[in-house]
KOLBAGU-543029 format. One record per residue (C-alpha): x, y, z; residue number from 1. Coordinates in Angstrom, 1 decimal. Example, Ala and Ser with C-alpha at 12.3 -4.5 7.8 and 13.67 -1.06 7.14 Angstrom:
BEGIN
<rec u="12.3" v="-4.5" w="7.8" torro="1"/>
<rec u="13.7" v="-1.1" w="7.1" torro="2"/>
// end
This chain:
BEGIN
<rec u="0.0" v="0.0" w="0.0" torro="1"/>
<rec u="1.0" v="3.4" w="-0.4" torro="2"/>
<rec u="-0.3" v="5.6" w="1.8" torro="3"/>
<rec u="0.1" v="9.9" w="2.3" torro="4"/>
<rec u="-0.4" v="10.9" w="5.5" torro="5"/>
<rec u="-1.8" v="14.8" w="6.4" torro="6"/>
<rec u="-0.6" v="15.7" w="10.0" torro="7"/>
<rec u="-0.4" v="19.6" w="11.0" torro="8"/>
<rec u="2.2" v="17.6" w="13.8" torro="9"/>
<rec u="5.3" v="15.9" w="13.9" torro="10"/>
<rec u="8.2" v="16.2" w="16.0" torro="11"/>
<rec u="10.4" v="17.4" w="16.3" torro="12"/>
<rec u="6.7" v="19.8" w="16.2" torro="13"/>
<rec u="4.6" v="18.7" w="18.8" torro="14"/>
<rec u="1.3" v="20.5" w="19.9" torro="15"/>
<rec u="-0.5" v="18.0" w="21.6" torro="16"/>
<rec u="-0.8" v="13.8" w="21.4" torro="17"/>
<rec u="-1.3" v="13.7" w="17.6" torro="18"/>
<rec u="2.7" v="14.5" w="16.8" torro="19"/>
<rec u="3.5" v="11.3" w="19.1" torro="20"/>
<rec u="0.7" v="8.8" w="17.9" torro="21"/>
<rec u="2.0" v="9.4" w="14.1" torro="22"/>
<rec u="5.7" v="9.4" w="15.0" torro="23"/>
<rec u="4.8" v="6.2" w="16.3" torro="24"/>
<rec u="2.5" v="4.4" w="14.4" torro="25"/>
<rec u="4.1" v="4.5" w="11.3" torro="26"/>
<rec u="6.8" v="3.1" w="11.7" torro="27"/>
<rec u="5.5" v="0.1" w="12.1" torro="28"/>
<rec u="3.2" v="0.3" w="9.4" torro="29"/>
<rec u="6.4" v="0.9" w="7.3" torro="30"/>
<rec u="7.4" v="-2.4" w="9.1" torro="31"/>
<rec u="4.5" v="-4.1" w="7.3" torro="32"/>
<rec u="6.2" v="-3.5" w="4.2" torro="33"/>
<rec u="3.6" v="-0.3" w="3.6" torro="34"/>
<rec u="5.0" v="3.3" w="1.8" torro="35"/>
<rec u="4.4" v="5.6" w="3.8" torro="36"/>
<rec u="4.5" v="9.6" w="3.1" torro="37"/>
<rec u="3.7" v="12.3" w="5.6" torro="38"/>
<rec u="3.0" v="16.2" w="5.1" torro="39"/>
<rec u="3.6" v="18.0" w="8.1" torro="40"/>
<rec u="4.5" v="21.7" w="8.9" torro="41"/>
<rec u="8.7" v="22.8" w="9.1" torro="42"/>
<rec u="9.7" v="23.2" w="12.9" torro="43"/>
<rec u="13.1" v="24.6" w="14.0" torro="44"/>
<rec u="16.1" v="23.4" w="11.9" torro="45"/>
<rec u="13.8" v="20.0" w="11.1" torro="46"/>
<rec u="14.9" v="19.4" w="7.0" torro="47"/>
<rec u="12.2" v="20.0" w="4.2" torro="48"/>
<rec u="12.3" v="16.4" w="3.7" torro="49"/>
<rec u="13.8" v="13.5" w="5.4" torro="50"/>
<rec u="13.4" v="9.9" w="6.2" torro="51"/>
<rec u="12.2" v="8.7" w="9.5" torro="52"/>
<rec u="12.2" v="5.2" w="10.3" torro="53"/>
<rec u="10.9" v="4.3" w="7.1" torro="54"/>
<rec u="8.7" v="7.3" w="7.4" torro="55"/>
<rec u="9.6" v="9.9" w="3.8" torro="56"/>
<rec u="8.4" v="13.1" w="5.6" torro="57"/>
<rec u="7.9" v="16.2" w="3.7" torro="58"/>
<rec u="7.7" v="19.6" w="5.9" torro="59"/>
<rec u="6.2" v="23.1" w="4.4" torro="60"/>
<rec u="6.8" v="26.5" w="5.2" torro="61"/>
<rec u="3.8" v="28.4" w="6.5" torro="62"/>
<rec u="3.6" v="32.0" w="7.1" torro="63"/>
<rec u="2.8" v="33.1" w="10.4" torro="64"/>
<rec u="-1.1" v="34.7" w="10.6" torro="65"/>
<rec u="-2.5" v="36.2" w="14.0" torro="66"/>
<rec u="-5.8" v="35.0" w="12.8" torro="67"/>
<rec u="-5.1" v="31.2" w="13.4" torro="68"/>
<rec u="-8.3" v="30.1" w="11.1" torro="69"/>
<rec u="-6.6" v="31.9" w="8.3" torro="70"/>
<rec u="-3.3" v="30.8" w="9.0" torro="71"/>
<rec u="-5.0" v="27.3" w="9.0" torro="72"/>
<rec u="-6.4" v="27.7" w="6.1" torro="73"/>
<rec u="-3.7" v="28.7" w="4.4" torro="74"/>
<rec u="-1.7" v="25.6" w="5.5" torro="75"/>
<rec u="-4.0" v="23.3" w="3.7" torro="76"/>
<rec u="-4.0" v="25.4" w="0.6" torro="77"/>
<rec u="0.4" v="25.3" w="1.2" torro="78"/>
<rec u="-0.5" v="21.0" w="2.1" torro="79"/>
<rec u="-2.4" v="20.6" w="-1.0" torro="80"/>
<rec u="-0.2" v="21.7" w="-3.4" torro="81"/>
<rec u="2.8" v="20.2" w="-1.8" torro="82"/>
<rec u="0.7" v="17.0" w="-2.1" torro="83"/>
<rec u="-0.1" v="17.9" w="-5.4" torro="84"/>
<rec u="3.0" v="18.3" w="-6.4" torro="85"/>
<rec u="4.4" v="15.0" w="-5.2" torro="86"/>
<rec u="1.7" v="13.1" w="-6.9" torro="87"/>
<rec u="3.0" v="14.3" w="-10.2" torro="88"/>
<rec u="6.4" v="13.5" w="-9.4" torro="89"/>
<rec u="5.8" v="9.7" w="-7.8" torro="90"/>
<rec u="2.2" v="8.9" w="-8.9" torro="91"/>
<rec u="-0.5" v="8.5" w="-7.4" torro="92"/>
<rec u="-1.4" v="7.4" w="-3.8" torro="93"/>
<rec u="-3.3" v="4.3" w="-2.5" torro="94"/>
<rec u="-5.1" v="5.8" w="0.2" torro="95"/>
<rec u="-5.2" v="9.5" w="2.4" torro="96"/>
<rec u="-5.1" v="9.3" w="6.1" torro="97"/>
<rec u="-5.5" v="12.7" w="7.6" torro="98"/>
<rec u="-5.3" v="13.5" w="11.4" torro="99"/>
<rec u="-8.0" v="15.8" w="12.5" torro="100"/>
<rec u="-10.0" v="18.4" w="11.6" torro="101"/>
<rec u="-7.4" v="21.1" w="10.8" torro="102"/>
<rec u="-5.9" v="19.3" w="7.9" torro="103"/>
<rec u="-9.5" v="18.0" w="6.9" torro="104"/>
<rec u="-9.5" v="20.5" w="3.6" torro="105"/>
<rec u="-6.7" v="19.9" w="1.7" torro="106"/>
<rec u="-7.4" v="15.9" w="2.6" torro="107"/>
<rec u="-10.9" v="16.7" w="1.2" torro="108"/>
<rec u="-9.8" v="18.0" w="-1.9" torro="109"/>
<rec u="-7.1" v="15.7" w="-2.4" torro="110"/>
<rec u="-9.7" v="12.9" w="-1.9" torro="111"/>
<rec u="-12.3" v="14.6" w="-5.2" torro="112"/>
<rec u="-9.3" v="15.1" w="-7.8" torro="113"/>
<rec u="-7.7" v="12.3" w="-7.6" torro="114"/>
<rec u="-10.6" v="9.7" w="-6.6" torro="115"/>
<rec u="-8.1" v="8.1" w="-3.8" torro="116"/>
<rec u="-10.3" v="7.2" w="-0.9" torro="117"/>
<rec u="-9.5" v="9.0" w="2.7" torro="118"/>
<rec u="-9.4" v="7.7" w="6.0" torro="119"/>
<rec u="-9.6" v="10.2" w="9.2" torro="120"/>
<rec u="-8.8" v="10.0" w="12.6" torro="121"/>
<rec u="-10.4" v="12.2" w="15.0" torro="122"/>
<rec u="-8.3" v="12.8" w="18.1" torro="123"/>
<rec u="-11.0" v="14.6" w="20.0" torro="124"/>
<rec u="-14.2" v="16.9" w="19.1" torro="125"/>
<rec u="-14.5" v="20.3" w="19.6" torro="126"/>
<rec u="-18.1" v="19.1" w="21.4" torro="127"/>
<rec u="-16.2" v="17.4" w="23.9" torro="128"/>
<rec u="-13.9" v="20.1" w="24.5" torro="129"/>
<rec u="-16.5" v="22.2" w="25.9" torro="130"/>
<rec u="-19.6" v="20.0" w="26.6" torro="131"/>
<rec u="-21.7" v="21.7" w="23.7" torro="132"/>
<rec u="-20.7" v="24.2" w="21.4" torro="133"/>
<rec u="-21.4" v="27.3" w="22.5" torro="134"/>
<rec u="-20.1" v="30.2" w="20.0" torro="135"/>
<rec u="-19.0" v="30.5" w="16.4" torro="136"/>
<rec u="-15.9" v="29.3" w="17.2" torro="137"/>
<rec u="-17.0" v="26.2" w="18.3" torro="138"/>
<rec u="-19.6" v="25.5" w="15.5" torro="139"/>
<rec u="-16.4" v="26.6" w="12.6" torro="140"/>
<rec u="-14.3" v="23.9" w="14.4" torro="141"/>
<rec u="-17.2" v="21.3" w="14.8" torro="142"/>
<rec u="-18.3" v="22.0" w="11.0" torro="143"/>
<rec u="-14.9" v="20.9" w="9.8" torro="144"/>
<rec u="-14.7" v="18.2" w="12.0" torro="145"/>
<rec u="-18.3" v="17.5" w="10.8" torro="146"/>
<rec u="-16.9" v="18.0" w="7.1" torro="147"/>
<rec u="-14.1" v="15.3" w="7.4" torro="148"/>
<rec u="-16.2" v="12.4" w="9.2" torro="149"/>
<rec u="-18.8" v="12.8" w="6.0" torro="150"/>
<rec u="-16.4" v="13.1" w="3.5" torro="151"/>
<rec u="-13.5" v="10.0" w="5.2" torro="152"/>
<rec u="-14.4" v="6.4" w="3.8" torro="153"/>
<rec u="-14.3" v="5.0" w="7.4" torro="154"/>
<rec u="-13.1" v="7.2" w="10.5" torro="155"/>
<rec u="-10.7" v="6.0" w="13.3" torro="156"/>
<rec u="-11.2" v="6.6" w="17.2" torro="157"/>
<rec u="-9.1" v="5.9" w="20.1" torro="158"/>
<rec u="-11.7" v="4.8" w="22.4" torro="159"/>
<rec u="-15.0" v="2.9" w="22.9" torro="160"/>
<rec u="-15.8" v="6.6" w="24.4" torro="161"/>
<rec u="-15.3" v="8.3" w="21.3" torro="162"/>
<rec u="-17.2" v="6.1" w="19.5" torro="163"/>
<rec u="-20.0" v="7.2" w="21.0" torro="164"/>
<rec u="-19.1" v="10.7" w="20.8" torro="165"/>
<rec u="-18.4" v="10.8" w="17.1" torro="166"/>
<rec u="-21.5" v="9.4" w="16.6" torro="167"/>
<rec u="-23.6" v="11.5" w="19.2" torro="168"/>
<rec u="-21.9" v="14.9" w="18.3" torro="169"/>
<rec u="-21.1" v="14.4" w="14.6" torro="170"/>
<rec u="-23.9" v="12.0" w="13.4" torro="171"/>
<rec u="-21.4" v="9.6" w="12.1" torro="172"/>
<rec u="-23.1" v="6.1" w="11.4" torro="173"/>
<rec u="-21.7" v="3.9" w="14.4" torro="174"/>
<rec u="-20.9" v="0.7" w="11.6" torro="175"/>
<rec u="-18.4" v="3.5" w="9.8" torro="176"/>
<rec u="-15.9" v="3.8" w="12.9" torro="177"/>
<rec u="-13.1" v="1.7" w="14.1" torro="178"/>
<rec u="-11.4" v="2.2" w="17.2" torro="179"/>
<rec u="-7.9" v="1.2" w="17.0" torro="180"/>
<rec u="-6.2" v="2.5" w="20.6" torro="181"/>
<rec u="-3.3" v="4.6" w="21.1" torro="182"/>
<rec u="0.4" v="2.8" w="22.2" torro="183"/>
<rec u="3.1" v="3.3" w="23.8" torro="184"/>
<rec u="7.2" v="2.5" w="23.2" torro="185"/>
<rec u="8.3" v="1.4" w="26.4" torro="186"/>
<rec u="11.7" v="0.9" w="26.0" torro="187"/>
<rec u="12.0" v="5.0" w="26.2" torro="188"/>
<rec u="11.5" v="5.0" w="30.0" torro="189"/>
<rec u="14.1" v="2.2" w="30.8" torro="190"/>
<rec u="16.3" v="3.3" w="33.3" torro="191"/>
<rec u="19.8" v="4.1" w="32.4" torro="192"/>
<rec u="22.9" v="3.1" w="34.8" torro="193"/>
<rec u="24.8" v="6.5" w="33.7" torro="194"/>
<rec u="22.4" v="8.8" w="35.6" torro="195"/>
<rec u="22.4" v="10.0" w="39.0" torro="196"/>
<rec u="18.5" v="9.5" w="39.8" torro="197"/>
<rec u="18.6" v="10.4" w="43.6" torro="198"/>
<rec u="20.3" v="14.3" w="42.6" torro="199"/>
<rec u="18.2" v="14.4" w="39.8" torro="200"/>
<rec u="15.3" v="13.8" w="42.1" torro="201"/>
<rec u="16.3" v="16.3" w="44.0" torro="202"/>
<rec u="15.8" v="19.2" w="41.8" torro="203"/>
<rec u="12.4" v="19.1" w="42.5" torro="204"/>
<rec u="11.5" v="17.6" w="45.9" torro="205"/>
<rec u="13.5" v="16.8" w="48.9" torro="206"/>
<rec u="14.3" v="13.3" w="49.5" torro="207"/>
<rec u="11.3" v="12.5" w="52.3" torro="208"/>
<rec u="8.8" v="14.4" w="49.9" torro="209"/>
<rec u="6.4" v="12.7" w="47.8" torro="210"/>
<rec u="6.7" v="13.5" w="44.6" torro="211"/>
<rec u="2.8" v="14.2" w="42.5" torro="212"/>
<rec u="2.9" v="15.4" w="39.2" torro="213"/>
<rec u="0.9" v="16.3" w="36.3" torro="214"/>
<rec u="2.2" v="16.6" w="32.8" torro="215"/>
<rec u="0.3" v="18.1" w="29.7" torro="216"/>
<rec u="-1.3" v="20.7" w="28.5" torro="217"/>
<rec u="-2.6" v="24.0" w="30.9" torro="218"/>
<rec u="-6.1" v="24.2" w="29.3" torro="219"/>
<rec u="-8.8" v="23.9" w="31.8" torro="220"/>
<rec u="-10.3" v="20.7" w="30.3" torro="221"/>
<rec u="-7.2" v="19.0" w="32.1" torro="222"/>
<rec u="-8.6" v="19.4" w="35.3" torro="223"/>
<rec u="-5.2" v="21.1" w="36.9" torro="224"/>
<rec u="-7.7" v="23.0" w="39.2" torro="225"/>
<rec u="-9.2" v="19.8" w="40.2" torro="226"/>
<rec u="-5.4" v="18.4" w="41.3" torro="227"/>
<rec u="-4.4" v="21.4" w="43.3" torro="228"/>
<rec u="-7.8" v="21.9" w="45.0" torro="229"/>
<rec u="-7.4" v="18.4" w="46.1" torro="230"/>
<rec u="-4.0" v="19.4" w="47.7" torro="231"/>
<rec u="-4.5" v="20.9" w="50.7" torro="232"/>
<rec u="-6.0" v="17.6" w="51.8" torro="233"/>
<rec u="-3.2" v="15.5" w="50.9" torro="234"/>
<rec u="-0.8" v="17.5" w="52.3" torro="235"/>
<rec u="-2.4" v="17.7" w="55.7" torro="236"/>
<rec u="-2.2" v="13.7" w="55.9" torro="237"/>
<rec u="0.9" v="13.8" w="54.9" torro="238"/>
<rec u="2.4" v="16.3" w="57.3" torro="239"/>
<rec u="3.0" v="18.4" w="54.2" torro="240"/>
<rec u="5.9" v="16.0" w="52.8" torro="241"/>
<rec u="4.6" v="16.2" w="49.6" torro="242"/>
<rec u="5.6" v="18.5" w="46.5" torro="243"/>
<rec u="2.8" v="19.0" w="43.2" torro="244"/>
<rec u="5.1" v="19.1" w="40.2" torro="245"/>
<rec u="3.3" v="20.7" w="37.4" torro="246"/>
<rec u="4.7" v="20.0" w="33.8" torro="247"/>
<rec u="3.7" v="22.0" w="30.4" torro="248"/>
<rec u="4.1" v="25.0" w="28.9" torro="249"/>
<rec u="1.8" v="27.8" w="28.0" torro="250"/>
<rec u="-0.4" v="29.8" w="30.4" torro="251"/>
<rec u="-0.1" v="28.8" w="33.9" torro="252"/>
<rec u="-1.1" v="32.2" w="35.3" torro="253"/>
<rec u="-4.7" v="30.9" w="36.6" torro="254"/>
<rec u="-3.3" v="28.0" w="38.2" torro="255"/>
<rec u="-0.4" v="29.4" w="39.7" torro="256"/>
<rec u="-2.8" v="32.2" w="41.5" torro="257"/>
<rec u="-5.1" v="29.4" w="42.6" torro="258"/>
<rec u="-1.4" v="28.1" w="44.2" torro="259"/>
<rec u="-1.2" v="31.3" w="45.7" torro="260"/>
<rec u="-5.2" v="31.7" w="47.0" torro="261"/>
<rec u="-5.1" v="27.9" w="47.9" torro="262"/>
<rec u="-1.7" v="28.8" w="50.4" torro="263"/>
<rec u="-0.1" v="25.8" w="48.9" torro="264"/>
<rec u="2.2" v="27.5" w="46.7" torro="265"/>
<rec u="5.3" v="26.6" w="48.6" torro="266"/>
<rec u="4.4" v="22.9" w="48.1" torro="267"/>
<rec u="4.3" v="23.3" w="43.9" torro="268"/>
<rec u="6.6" v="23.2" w="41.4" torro="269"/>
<rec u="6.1" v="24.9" w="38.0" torro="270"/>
<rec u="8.3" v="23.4" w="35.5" torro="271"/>
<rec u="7.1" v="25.1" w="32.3" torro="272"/>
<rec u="8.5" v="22.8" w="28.8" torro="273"/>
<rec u="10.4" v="20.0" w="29.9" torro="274"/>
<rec u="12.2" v="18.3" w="27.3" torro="275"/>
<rec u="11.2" v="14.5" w="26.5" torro="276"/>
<rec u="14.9" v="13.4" w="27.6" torro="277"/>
<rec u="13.8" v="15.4" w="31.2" torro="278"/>
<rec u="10.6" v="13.9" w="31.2" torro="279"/>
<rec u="11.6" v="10.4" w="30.5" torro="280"/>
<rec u="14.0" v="11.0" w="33.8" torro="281"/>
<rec u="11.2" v="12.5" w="35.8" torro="282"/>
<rec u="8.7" v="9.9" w="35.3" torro="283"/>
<rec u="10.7" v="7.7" w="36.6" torro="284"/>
<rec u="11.6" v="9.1" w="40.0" torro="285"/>
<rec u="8.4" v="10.3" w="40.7" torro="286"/>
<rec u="5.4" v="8.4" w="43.2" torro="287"/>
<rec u="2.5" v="9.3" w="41.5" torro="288"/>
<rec u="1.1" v="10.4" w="38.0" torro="289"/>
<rec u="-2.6" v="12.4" w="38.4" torro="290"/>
<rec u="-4.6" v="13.2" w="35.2" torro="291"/>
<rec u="-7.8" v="14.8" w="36.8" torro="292"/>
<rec u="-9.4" v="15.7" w="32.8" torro="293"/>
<rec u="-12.6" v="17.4" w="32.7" torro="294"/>
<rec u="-12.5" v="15.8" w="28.8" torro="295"/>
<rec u="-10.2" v="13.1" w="27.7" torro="296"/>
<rec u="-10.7" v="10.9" w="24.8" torro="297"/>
<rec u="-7.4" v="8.8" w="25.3" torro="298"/>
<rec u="-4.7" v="10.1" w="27.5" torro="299"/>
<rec u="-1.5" v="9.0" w="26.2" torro="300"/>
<rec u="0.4" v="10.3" w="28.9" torro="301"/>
<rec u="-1.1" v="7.9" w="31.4" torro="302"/>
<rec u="0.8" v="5.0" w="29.0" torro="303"/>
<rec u="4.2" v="7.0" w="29.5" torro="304"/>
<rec u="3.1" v="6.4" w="33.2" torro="305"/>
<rec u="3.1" v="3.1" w="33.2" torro="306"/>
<rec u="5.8" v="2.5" w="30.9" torro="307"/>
<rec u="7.2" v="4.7" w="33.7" torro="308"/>
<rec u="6.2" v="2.3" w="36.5" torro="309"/>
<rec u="4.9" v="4.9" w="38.3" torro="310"/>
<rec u="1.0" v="4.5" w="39.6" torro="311"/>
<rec u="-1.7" v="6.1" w="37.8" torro="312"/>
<rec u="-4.7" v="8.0" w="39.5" torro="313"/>
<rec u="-7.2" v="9.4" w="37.2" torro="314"/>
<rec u="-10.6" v="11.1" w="36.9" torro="315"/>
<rec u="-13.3" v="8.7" w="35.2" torro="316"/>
<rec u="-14.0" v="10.9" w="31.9" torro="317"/>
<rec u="-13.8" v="10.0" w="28.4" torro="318"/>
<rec u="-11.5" v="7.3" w="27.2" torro="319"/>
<rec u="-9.5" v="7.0" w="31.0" torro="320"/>
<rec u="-11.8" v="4.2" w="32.3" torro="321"/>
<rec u="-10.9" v="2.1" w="29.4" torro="322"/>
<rec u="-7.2" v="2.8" w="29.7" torro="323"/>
<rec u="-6.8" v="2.4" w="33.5" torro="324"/>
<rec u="-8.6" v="0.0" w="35.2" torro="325"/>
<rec u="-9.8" v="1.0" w="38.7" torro="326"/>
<rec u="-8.1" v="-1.1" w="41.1" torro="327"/>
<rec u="-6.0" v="-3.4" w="38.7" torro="328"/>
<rec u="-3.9" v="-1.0" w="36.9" torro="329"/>
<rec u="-4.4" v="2.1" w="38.4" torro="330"/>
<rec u="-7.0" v="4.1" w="40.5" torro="331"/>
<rec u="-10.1" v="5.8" w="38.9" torro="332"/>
<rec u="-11.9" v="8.8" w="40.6" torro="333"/>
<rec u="-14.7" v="11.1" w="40.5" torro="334"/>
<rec u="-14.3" v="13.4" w="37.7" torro="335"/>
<rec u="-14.3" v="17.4" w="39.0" torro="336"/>
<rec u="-14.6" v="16.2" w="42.7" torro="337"/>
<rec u="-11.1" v="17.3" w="44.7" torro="338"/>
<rec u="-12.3" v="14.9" w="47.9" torro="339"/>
<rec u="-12.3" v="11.9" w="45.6" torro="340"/>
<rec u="-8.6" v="12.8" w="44.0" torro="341"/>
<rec u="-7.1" v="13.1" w="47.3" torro="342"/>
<rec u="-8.7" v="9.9" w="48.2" torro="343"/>
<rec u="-7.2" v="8.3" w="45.0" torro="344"/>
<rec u="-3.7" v="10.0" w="45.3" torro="345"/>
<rec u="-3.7" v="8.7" w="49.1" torro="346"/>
<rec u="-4.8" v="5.4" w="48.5" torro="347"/>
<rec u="-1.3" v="5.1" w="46.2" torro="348"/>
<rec u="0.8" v="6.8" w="48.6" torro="349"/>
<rec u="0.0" v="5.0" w="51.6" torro="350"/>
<rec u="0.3" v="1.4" w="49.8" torro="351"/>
<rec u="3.2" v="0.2" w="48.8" torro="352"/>
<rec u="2.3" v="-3.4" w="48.4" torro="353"/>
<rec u="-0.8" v="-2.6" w="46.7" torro="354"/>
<rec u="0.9" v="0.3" w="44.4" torro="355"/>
<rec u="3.6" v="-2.1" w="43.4" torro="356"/>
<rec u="0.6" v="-4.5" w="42.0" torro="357"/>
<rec u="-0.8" v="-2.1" w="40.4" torro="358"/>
<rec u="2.6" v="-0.6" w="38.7" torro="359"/>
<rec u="3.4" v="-4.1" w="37.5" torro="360"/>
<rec u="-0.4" v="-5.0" w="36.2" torro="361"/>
<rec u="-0.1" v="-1.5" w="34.0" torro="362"/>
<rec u="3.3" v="-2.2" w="32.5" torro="363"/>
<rec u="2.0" v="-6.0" w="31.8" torro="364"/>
<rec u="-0.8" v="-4.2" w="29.9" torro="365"/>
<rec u="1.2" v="-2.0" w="27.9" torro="366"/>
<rec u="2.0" v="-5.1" w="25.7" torro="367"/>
<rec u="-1.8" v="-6.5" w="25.7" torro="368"/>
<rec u="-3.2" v="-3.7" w="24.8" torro="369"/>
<rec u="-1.0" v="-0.5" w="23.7" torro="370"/>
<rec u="2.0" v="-2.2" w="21.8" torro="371"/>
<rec u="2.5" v="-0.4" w="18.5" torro="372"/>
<rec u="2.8" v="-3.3" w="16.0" torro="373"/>
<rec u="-0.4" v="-4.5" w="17.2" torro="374"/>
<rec u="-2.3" v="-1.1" w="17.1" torro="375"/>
<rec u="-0.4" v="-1.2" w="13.3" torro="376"/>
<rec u="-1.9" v="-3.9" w="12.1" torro="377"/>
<rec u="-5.2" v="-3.1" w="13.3" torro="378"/>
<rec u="-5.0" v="0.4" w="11.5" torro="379"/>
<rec u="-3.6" v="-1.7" w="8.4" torro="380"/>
<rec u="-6.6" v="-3.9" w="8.5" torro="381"/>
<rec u="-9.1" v="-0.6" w="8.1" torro="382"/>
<rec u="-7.2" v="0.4" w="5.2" torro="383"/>
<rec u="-7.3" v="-3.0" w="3.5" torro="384"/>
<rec u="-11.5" v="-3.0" w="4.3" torro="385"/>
<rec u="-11.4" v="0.7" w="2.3" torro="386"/>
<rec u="-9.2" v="-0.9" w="-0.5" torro="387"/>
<rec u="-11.3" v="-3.8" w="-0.8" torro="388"/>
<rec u="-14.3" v="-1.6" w="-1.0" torro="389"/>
<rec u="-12.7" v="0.5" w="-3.1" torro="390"/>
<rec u="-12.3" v="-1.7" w="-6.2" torro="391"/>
<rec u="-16.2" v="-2.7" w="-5.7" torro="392"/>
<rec u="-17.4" v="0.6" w="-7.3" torro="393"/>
<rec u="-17.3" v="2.7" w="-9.8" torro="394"/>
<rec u="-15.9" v="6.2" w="-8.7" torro="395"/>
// end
């Protein structure tokens, strides 16, 4: 198969979870003896093009616009041509996979002229982002999302939950969606016998402090609130040895001046950007992951958790229930209810014996349920359906 690829993400660009689930997925797909091109946007001193495990990436130049549905706009028009272009050069494609709404257009068009069919993958909706839609905004980003999952042959979820919510909030038939998880790589959070862990530990949390953290984005649909509300009560059972590391850039300022309000400012630690080296460290030294989401369709960062071996507490929205399970591979709380996260965060902390069961029941899962090659051949086995179908009709 040869297959072009549409992602506004890629690392060394990454915005959110989309840049790791392509940098990772394809790969193996490549393994399957598949072509694989992906259109992405240039970042830093990233080449124009370049080959990535297996992965032949092509990165275009987009003028910067400060109206950001412009500037988006714009980058399919810059996406389509670039596709375009390559098409006359190398032939046609087999198939077009594109990753969300904001590359839904130039997919679209992609998809009329040259009759190749297109699969999408919706990451999250803009429904679920803030339970309705309640402005123009929200109805131009729903309408493209609403745009691709009409036009896309079949549409990929990463959860039973968004399932559901593609077809609730976007009217997509339920027999035209697979759900094909995210994964994880493990191997990147091995320990290594070169570093120090104990100082590096300690550049965020005295030795006899328990060390919480939350990595991600600082959007209020992460539930950061929820996590430092819930902090005064840990700390006072656990004579305040505890420190709140908070990891992400962007704006923090409403958190930090909860901190401040919440008097518990002495006990958090704001790390801004930490670099995926950092992070791979951190994650391992720390006692306890929390991902209180408001809205999650996935989390992705709850598998760097286990592939951390660090226990997982999380709120019981979207996609988390089906990624942790409550009691066996991590703890599952009350979404938006502080009482219930402390419980959660406490019931880790104060159980060792139990917390080491569940640490070990996660990572075990990782290979069930989140390896790559797996998740590959799933996403391999939705292409082949569209193919199949594909040579049934007359387009």
């Amino acid at each position: 198969m040869k297959i072009l690829v549409l992602s506004w993400e890629f690392p060394p660009r990454i915005v959110g979870g989309i840049a790791r689930h392509v940098a990772e997925l394809y790969p193996e797909i490549v393994k399957l003896s598949h072509d694989v091109h992906l259109i992405t946007l240039e970042f830093g001193n990233a080449p124009k093009f370049e080959m990535v495990e297996g992965i032949k990436i092509y990165r275009i130049c987009v003028p910067p616009d400060d109206n950001f549905f412009q500037w988006v706009a714009h980058m399919n028009d810059i996406m389509r041509v670039r596709a375009e272009n390559l098409i006359a050069n190398i032939g046609t494609f087999d198939l077009i996979h594109a990753h969300d709404w904001l590359v839904a257009d130039s997919a679209i068009a992609l998809k009329h002229r040259f009759k190749i069919p297109l699969v999408g993958t919706i990451h999250a909706t803009e429904y679920g982002r803030h339970n309705g839609i309640h402005n123009e905004t929200h109805a131009y980003i729903a309408s493209k999302e609403g745009n691709l999952v009409y036009e896309s042959w079949r549409i990929i979820v990463c959860s039973d939950y968004m399932r559901h919510e593609i077809n609730r909030a976007l009217g997509c038939p339920w027999d035209k969606i697979d759900i094909v998880y995210n994964g994880i790589r493990p191997e990147k959070k091995v320990r290594s016998s070169n570093v120090n862990y104990r100082e590096f530990r300690r550049k965020f949390a005295h030795d006899e402090e328990k060390i919480i953290y939350y990595v991600g984005r600082m959007t209020y649909e992460k539930g950061i609130h929820v996590l430092l509300n819930a902090a005064p009560k840990i700390l006072s059972s656990l004579g305040n040895k505890a420190k709140f590391v908070i990891i992400g850039g962007g704006n923090t300022n409403y958190i930090k001046d909860l901190a401040h309000n919440l008097g518990i400012w002495e006990r958090c630690y704001f790390t801004g950007f930490m670099s995926d080296d950092d992070l791979n460290l951190f994650q391992t030294v720390a006692d306890c992951a929390v991902f209180p989401s408001l809205y999650e369709p996935f989390g992705i960062v709850v598998l760097e958790s286990f592939a951390s071996r660090v226990p997982v507490v999380v709120s019981d929205t979207g996609g988390l229930p089906e990624v942790v399970r409550h009691g066996q591979t991590g703890i599952v709380t009350q979404t938006n209810n502080p009482d219930s996260l402390a419980w959660g965060i406490l019931e880790v902390l104060r159980n060792p014996d139990y917390t080491k069961l569940l640490v070990e029941n996660a990572y075990d899962d990782l290979a069930k349920r989140f390896q790559w090659a797996k998740l590959a051949q799933q996403t391999v086995d939705v292409y082949s359906l569209v193919l199949h179908q594909r040579q049934e009709i007359t387009w």
